[in-house]
BAKE-945639 format. One line per field, with one value per atom (N, C-alpha, C): residue number from 1; atom name; x, y, z. Coordinates in nm, 4 decimals. Layout:
BEGIN
i	[NUM ...]
at	[CA ...]
px	[X ...]
py	[Y ...]
pz	[Z ...]
end
This chain:
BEGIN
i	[1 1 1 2 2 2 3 3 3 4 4 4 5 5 5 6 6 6 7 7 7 8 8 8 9 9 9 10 10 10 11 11 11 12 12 12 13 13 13 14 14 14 15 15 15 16 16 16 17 17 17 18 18 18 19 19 19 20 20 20 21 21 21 22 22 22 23 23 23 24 24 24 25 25 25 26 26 26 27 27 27 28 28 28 29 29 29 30 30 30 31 31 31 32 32 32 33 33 33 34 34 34 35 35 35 36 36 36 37 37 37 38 38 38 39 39 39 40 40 40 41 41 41 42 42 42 43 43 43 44 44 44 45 45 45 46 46 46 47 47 47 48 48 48 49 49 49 50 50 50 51 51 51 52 52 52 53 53 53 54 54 54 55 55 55 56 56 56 57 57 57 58 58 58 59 59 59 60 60 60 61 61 61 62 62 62 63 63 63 64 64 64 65 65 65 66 66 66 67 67 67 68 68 68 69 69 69 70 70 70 71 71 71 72 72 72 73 73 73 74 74 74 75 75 75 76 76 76 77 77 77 78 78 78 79 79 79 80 80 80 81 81 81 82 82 82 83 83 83 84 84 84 85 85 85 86 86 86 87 87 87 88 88 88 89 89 89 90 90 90 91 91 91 92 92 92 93 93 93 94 94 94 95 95 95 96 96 96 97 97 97 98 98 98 99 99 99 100 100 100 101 101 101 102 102 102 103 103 103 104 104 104 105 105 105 106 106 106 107 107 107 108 108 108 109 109 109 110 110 110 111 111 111 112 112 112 113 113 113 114 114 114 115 115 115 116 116 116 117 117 117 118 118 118 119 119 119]
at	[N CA C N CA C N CA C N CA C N CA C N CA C N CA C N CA C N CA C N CA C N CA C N CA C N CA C N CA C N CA C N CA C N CA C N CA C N CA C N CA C N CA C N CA C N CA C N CA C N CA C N CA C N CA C N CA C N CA C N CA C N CA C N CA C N CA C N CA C N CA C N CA C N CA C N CA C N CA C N CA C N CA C N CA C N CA C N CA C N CA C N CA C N CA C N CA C N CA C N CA C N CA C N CA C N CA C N CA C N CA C N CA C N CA C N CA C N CA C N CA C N CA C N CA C N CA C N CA C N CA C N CA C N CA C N CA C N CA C N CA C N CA C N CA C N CA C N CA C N CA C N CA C N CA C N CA C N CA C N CA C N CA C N CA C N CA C N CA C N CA C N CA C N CA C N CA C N CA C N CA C N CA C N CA C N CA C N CA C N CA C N CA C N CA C N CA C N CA C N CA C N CA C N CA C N CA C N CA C N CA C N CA C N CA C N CA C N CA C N CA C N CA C N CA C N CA C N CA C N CA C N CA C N CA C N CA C N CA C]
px	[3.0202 3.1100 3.1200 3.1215 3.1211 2.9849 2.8951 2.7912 2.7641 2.8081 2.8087 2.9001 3.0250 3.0967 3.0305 3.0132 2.9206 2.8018 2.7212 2.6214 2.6792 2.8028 2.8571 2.9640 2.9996 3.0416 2.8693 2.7959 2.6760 2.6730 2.6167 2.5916 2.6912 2.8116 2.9228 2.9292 2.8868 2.8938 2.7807 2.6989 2.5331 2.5311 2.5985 2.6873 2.5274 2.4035 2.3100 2.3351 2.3086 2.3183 2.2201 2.0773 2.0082 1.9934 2.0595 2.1105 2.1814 2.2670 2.3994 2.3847 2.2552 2.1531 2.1014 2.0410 1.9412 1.9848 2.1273 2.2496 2.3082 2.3503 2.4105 2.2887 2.1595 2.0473 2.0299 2.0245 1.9990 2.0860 2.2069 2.3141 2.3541 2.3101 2.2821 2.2677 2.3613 2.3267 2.3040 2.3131 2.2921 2.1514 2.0373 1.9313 1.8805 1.9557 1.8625 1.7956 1.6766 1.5635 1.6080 1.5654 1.6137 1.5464 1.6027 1.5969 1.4742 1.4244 1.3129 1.4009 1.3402 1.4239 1.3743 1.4712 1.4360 1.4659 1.3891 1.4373 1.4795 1.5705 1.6946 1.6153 1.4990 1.4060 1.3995 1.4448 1.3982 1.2996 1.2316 1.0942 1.0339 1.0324 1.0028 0.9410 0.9526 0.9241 0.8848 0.7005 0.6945 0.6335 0.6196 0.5853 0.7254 0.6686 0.8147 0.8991 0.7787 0.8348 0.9203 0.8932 0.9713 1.1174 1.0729 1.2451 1.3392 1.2818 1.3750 1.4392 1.3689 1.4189 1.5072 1.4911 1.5670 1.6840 1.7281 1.8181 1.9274 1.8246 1.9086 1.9540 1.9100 1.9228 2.1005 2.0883 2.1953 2.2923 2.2927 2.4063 2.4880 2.3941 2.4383 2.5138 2.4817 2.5421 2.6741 2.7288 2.8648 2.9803 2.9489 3.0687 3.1757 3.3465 3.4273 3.4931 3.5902 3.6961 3.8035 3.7897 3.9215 4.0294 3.9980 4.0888 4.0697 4.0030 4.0425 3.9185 3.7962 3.7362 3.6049 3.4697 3.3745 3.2287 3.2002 3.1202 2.9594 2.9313 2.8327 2.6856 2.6349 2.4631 2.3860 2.2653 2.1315 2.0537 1.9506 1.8872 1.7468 1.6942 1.5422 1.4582 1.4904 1.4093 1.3918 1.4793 1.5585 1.4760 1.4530 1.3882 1.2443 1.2318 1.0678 0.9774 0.8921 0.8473 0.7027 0.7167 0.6034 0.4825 0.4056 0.2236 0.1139 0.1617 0.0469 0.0925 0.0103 0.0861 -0.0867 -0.0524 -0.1677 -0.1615 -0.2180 -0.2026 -0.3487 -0.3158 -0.4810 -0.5165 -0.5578 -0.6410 -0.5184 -0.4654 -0.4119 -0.2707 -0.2159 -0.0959 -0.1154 -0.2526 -0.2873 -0.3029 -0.3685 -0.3343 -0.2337 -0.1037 -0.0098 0.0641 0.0742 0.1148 0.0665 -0.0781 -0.1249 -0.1212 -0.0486 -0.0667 0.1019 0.1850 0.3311 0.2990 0.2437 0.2746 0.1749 0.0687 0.0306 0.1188 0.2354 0.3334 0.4341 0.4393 0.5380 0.4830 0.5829 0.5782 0.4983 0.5677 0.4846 0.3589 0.2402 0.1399 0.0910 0.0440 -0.0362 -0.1058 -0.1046 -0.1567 -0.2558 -0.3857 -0.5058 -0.5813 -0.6049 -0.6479 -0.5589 -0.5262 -0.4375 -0.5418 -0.6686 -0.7413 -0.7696 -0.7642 -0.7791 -0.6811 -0.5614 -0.4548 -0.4064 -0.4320 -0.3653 -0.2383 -0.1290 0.0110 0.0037 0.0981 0.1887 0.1834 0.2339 0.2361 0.1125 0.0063 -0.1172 -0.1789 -0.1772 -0.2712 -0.1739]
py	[-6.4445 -6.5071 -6.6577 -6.6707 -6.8643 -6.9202 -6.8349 -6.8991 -6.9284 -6.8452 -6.8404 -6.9930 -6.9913 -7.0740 -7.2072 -7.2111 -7.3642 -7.3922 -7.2690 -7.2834 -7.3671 -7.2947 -7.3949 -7.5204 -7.5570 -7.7096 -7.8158 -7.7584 -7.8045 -7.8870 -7.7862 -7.8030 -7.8755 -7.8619 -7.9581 -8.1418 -8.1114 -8.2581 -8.2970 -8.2501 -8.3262 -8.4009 -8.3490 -8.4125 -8.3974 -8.3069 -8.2852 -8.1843 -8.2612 -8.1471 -8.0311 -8.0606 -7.9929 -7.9113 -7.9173 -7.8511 -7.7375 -7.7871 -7.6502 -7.5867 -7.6135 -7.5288 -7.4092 -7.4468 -7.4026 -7.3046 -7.3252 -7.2402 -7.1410 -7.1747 -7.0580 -6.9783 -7.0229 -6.9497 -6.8359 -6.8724 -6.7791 -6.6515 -6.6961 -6.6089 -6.5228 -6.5572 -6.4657 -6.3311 -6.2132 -6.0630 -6.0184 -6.1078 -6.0383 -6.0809 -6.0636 -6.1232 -5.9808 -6.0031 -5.9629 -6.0445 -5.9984 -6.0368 -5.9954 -6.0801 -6.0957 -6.0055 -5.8894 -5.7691 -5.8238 -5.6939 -5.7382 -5.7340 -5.7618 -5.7737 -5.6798 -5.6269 -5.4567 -5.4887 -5.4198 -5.3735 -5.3378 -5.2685 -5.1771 -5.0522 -5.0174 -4.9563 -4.8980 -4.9479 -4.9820 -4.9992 -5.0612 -5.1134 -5.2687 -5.2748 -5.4078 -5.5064 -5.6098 -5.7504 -5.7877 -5.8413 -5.9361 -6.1236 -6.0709 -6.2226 -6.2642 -6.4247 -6.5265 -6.5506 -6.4871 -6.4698 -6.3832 -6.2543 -6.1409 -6.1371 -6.2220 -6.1593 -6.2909 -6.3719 -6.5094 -6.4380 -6.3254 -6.2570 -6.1842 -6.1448 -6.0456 -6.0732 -6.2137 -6.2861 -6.3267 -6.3814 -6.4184 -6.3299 -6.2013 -6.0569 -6.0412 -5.9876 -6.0261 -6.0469 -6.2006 -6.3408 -6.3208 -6.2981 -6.3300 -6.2019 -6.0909 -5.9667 -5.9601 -6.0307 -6.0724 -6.1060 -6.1258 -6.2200 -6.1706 -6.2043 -6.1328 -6.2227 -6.1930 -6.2438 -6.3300 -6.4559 -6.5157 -6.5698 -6.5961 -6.6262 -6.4917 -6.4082 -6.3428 -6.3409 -6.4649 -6.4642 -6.4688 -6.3399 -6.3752 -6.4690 -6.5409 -6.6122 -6.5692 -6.5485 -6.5575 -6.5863 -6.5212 -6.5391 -6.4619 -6.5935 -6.5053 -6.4602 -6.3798 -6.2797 -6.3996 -6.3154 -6.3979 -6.3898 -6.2621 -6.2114 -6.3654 -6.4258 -6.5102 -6.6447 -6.6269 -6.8015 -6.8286 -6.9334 -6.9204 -6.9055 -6.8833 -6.8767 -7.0374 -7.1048 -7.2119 -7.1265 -7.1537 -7.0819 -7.1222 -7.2742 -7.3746 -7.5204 -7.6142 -7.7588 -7.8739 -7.8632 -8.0277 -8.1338 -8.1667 -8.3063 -8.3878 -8.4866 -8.5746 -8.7055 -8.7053 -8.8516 -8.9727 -9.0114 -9.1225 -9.0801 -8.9377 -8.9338 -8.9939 -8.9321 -9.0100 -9.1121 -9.2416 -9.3831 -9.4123 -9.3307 -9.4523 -9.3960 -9.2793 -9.2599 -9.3656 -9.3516 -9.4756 -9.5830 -9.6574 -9.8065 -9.7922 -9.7339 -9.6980 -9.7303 -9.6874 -9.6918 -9.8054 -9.8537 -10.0128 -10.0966 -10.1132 -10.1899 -10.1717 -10.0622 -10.0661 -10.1802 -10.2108 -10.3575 -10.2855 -10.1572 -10.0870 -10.0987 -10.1492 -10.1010 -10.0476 -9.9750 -9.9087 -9.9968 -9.9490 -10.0985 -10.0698 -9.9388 -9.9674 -10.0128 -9.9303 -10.0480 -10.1084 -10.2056 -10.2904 -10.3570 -10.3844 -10.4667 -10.3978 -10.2423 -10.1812 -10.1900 -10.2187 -10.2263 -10.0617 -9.9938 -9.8246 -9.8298 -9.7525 -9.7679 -9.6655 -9.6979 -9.6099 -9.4283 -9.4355 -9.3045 -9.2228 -9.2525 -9.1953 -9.1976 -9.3174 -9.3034 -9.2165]
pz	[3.8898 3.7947 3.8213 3.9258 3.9798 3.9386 3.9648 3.9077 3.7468 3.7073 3.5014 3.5006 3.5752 3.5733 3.6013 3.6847 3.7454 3.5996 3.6124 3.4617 3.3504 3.3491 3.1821 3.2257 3.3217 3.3634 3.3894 3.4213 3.4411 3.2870 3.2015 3.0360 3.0062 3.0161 2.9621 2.9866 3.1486 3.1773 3.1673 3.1248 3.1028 2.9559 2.8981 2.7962 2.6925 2.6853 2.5859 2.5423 2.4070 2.2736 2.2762 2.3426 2.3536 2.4548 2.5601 2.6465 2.6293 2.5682 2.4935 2.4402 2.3248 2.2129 2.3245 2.4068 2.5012 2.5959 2.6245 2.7297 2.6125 2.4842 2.3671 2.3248 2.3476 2.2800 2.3589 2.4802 2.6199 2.6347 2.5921 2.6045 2.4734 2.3511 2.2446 2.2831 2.2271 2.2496 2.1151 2.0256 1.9061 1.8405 1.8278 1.7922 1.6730 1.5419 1.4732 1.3834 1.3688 1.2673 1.1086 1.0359 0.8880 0.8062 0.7581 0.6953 0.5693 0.4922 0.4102 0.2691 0.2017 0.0453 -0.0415 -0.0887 -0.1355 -0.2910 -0.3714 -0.4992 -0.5593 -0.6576 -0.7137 -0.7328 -0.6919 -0.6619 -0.4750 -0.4243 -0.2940 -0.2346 -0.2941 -0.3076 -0.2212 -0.1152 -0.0535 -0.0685 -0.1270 -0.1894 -0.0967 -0.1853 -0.0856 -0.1418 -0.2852 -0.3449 -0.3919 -0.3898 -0.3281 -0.5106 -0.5923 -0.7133 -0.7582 -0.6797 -0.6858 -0.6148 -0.5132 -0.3968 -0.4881 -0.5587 -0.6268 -0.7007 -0.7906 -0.9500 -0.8495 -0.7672 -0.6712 -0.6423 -0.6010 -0.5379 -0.6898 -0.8089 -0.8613 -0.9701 -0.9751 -1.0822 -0.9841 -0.8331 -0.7580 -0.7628 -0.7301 -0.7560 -0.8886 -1.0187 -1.1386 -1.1832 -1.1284 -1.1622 -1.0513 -0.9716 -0.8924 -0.9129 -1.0373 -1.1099 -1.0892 -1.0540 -1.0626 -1.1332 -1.2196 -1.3190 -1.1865 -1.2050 -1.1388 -1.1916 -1.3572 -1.4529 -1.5347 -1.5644 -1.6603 -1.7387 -1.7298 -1.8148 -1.7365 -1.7614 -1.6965 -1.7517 -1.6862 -1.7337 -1.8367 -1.9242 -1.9709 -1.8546 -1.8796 -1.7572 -1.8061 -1.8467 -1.8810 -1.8184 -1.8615 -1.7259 -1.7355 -1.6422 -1.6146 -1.7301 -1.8398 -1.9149 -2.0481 -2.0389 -2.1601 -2.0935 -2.0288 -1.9615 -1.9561 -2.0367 -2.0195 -1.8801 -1.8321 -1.7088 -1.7157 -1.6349 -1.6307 -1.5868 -1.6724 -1.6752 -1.6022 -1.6847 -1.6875 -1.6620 -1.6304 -1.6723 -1.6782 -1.7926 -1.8209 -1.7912 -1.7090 -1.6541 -1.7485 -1.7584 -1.8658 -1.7301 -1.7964 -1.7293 -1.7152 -1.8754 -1.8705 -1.8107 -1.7615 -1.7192 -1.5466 -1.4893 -1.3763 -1.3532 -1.4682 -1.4426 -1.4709 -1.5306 -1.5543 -1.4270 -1.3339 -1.2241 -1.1303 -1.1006 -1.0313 -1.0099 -1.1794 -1.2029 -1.1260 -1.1583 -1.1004 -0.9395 -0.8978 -0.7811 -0.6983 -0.7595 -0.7044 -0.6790 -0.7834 -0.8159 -0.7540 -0.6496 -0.5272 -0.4118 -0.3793 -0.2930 -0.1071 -0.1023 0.0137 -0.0083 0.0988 0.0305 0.2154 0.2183 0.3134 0.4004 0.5971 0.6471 0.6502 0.6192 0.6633 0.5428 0.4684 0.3258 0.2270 0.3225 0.2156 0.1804 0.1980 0.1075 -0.0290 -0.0181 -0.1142 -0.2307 -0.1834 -0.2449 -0.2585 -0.1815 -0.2012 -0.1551 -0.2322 -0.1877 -0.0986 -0.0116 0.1042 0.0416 -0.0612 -0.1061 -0.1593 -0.1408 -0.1648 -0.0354 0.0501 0.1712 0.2946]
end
């Protein structure tokens, strides 16, 4: 018991944060691992598309009346889903010309003139 004792005056007066991380980590008895995400199915998710619809089918079905009145919430079914996205040519130069015109410019080819945010 003197020794546990001495252990945590040690950590205290060392006065690191990372220390204390390192002394509460050690001493953790509870270490569980983060359960899998199941389906109304019970069905285990594992694309990051699925456990989202999962999370927010969930959340949105929670609602409890705190005035009296529950909020309206559309399902996933009602929302468009992104497919695709076109990018053209000239949406890339006018990104590009955008960002020459940042005053950062990158130290190894700055002769190139390439901004910070590309190199």
């Amino acid at each position: 018991m003197q020794q546990e004792i001495s252990d945590e005056e040690k950590v205290i007066s060392a006065d690191n944060l990372g220390a204390f991380y390192n002394f509460v980590n050690k001493h953790i008895s509870n270490r569980n691992s983060i359960t899998a995400i199941n389906d109304c199915n019970e069905a285990v998710l594992s694309d990051s598309a699925d456990i989202a619809n999962a999370f927010s089918n969930y959340f949105s079905a929670t609602g409890v009346p705190s005035n009296g009145h529950i909020p309206q919430c559309t399902t996933n079914e009602d929302i468009d889903k992104l497919t695709c996205i076109d990018v053209l040519e000239s949406d890339i130069i006018i990104a590009i010309t955008k960002l020459t015109r940042s005053p950062a410019i990158a130290e190894g080819p700055r002769d190139a003139g390439v901004p910070v945010e590309i190199w």
